[in-house]
N, C-alpha and C positions, 0 to 999 in steps of 0.2 A: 455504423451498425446500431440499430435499436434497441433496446430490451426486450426479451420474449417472456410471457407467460408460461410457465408450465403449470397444467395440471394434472397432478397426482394421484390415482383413483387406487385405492385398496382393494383386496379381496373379502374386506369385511364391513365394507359398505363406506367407510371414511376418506377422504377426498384433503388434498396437501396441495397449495400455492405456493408456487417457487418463481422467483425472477432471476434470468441470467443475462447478462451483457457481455460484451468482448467477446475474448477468444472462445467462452464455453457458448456462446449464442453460435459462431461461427462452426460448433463442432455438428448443429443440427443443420446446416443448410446442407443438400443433397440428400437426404436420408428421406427414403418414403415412408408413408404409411403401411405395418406390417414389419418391419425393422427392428430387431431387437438391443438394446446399446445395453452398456453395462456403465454402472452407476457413480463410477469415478471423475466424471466430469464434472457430476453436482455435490460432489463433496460424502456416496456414499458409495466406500467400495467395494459392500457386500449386497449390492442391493441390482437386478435386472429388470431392465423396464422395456416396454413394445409399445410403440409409437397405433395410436388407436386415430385419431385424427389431430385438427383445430381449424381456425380460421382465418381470414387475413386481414390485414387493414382494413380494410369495408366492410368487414365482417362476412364475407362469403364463404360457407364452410368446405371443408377440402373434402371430396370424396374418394373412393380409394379406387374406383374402377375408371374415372378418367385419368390418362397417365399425363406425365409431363407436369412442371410448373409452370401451368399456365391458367388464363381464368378466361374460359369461353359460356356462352348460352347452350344448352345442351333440354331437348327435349324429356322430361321427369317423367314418371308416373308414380313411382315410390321410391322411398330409402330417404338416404338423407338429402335436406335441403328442401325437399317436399312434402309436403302434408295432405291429402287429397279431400276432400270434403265430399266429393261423391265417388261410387263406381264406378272405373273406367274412366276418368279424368284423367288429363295428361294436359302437362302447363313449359312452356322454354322459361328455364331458370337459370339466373348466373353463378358460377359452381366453379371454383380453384379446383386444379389438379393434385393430383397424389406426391408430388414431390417438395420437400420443402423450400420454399426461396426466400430473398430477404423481404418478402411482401408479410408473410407469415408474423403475426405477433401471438398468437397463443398456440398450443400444444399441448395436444390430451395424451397423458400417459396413462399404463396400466402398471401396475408392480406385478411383476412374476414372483419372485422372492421378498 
């Protein structure tokens, strides 16, 4: 198992780098985006955090409305992973699923508490 990324985004605009390996890497595989965990894992036990997205190996970001771990081409027009530069544009872009797998090396968190 690899090292994962997490990143940590405050409610007040500050952003926190955390790397976990072994067994705490292994506690996010399975866990989608939208997922709420509680903070013990990373060493804070009063702290709740909701999985917002990340990316994976190749850097394709995970969106939260294709299910599955998995990473197919999926027809865009907006949100993430695309960016449109005109009107009505629509581009097939490669786009990781909502669940985490061990392909995943970063992790966008949110702090609830």
């Amino acid at each position: 198992m690899e090292k994962i990324k997490l990143s940590i985004s405050n409610a007040d605009g500050t952003a926190k780098s955390l790397e976990v390996e072994g067994s705490s890497a292994q506690y996010f595989i399975g866990k989608k985006i939208g997922h709420t965990l509680q903070g013990t894992v990373l060493g804070l036990p009063d702290a709740e955090f909701k999985i917002t997205g990340g990316s994976d190996k190749d850097g394709f970001p995970m969106r939260p409305d294709v299910h599955g771990g998995v990473r197919k081409k999926f027809l865009l027009s907006t949100g993430i992973g695309f960016k449109s530069s005109k009107k009505g544009q629509r581009k097939r872009k490669m786009i990781h699923g909502n669940v985490i797998t061990e392909d995943i090396i970063q992790i966008n968190l949110k702090a609830l508490k």
